[in-house]
Structures are given as C-alpha cells and as structure tokens.
N, C-alpha and C positions, 0 to 999 in steps of 0.2 A: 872080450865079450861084447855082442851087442848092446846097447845102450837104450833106451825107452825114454819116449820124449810125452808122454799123453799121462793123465792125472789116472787114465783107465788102466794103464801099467803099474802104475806105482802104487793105486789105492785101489785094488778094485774090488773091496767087502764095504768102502765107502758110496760106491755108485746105490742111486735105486734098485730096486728090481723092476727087469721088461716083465710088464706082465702081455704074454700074448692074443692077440685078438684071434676070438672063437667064430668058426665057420657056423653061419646059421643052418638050420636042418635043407637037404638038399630036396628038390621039388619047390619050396617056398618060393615068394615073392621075393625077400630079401636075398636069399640065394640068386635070384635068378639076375640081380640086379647086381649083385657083386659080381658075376660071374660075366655081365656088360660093363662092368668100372677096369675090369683085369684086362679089357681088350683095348680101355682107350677114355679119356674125360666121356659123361655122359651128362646132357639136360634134358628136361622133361619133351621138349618138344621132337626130337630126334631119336626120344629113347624108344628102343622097339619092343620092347618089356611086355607082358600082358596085362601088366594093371596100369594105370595112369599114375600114381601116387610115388613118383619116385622120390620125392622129399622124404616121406613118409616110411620106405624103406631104407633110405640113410642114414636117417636119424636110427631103424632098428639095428644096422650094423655100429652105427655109432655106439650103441649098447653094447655091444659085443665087443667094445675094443678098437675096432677098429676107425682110420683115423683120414681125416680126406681133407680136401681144398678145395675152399668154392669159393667160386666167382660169379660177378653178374654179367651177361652177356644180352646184348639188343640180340633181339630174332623176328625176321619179318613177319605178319600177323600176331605179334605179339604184343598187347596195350602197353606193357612196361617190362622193364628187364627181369630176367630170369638165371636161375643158378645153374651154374655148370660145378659138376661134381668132379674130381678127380682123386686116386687113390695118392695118399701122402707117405711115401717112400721113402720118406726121412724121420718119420714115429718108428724107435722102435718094436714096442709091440707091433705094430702094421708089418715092419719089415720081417721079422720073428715069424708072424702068421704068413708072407706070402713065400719066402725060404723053406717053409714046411712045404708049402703047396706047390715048391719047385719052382717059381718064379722069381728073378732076381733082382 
C-alpha cells in the first residue's frame, strides 16, 4: 500500500478548518477590484477601477477572507512608495475561494 508522508494524511481531524473566502456582491467596488487582482498584482496608480480607493477595497476583501501580498513599489509621479496588491495563492481559504471560481 501506499505510504503518506504529510502530518495532513495521518491527522487530518487535527488540521484547522479553511474557512473560505466569500465573493463580495457583484457590481460593487470590491467586486470590481477582485475581479483586477484575478488578472494580475494591482496598485493604485495603474489600477483602472472606477473608484480610486483601492486600499480601501482590499482591506473590504480582506474582511471577506480573503488574503493578498503587498508590497511597496516607487512609481514615477509618485512623492513616496506605494502598495502593490497581489492575490495570496498559498492562504488556503484564498485557494478554497478561487477553486470555487475555477481558477487555479
């Protein structure tokens, strides 16, 4: 028989539970802003969003579970560095929620 080598074979009523991250309602701002993080890192100054506040909407997905990576990036015209977002594909709630949504 095969053999299992990961603590998630051999225990796995010990693991946490994923809890999944929930899609906000679709039309919304945060919607519309998840749905530019699924296509690639997003910052505010590049973001083609309709509201400016894209912090503002990550932080709303962040409520919702879901789980990202940021970083600070120079951008010209910009006084001081700025966050670049990216979706965190190794949370698994994040992974959970984007499996549902068929993305891998």
């Amino acid at each position: 028989s095969k053999r299992h080598s990961t603590a998630e074979d051999l225990f796995p009523d010990t693991l946490p539970r994923v809890t999944i991250a929930t899609s906000p309602k679709p039309g919304t701002r945060p919607d519309e802003a998840l749905n530019a993080l699924l296509t690639g890192p997003q910052n505010q100054a590049e973001y083609d969003g309709q509201g400016w506040r894209l912090a503002a909407y990550v932080q709303q997905l962040e409520d919702r579970g879901w789980r990202f990576i940021t970083r600070d990036i120079v951008r010209p015209g910009c006084r001081r560095p700025i966050a670049e977002y990216r979706i965190d594909r190794s949370d698994p709630g994040t992974a959970a929620a984007l499996a549902a949504r068929g993305f891998q």
